[in-house]
N, C-alpha and C positions, 0 to 999 in steps of 0.2 A: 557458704564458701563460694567466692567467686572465681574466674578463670577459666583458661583457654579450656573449652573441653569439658567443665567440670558439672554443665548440668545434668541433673541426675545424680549425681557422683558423692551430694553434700553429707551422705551417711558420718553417723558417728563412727563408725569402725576407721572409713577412710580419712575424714580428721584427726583421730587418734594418732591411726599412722603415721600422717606427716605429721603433728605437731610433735612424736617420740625421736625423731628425727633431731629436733632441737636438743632437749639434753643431752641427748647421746652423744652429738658432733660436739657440743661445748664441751662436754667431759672430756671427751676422746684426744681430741685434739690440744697440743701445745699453742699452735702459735695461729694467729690471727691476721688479717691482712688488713689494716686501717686506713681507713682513705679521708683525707683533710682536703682542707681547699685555703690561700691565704686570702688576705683580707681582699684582694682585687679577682678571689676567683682561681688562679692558679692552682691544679691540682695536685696532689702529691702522697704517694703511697707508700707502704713500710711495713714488715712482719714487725710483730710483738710479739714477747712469750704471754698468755695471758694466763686467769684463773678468771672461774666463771664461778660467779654468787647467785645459783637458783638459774633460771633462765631469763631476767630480762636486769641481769650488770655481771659487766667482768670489768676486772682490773688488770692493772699493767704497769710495768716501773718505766720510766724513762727519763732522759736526762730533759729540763728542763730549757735549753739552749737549741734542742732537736727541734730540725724542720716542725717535726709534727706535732709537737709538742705546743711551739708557737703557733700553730694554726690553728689550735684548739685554742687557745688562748684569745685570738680572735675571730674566729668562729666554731662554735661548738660543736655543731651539728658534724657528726660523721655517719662515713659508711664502714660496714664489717664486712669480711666475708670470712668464712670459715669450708676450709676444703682438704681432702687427702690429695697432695698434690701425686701419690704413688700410684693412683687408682688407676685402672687400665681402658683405655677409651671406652667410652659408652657406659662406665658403670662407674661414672662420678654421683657423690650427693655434695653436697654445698648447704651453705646455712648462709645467708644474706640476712644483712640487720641495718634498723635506720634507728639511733641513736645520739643522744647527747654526752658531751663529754665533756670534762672538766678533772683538778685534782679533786683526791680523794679527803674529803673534811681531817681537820688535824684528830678530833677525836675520835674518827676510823680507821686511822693508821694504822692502829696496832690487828684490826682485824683483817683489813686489808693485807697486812705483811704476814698474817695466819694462813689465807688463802692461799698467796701466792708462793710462801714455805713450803704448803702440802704438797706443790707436784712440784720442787726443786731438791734434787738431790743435797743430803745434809750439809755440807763442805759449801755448798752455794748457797745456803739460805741467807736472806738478806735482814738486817738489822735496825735501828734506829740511828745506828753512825753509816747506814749505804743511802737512809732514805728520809728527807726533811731538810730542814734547814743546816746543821752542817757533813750531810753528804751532797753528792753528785747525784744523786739522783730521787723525784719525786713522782708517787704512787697517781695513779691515775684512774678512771674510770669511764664506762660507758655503760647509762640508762640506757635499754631498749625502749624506742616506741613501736618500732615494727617488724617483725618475724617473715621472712621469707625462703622457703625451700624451692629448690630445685626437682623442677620436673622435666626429665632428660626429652628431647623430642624421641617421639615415636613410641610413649610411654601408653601402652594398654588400654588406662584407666581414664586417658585423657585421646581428644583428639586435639594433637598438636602435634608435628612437622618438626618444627625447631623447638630447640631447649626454649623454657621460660620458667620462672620463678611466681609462685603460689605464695600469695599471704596467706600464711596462718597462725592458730592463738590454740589458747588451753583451750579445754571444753571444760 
């Protein structure tokens, strides 16, 4: 484990710890903040509701016409961030992800609309007439490649000042 602080630090217990931090925040949490870029670069961001498969893909419905939708379109590469926006200064965690995105394959639709069913109240589950070709809207995805937690500055275990984020992986 590398980072501000952390030599010394690379114990299994405290990798644990941060990398428990990942399911937990992807379960926990609804909604996602996606960040695209269009083809020239231009950046552009947006909550999703999401559902998270394991820790490294979540999916997400969206309309196909949306900004970000097109920017995945032409460039796939995105950024995640996952956060409790109610959390009270200083006692934020966050989950940062570097991932690829694209739709989700026509033959994973029906798991993908499993996923995203499970954390939508029944009346809102979504169907094969919300999502394909003749609905309004098309399922989506993000591959993680890379896993980042938040380490708040002035955190104990690290010597670091200001916030900064910690790659980390299973063990």
């Amino acid at each position: 484990m590398t980072g501000p602080g952390s030599e010394g630090l690379a114990s299994a217990e405290l990798a644990a710890t941060l990398w428990a931090t990942v399911p937990r925040l992807l379960a926990h949490h609804h909604y996602l903040v996606l960040g695209t870029a269009d083809p020239g670069g231009t950046p552009w961001v947006t909550p999703v509701f999401h559902a998270p498969d394991g820790t490294h893909r979540v999916v997400w419905v969206s309309g196909p016409d949306s900004r970000h939708s097109r920017n995945i379109a032409a460039r796939p590469q995105v950024a995640i961030t996952v956060f409790d926006t109610a959390a009270p200064i200083g006692r934020a965690e966050a989950l940062y992800l570097e991932a690829t995105a694209g739709l989700v394959p026509d033959a994973e639709q029906p798991a993908a609309l499993d996923l995203l069913n499970s954390r939508l109240p029944a009346r809102q589950h979504l169907g094969p007439d919300d999502v394909g070709p003749a609905g309004p809207l098309r399922a989506y995805q993000a591959t993680v490649d890379q896993h980042f937690v938040l380490i708040r500055g002035g955190d104990p275990r690290f010597d670091n000042v200001v916030d900064t984020r910690l790659p980390v992986g299973p063990r």
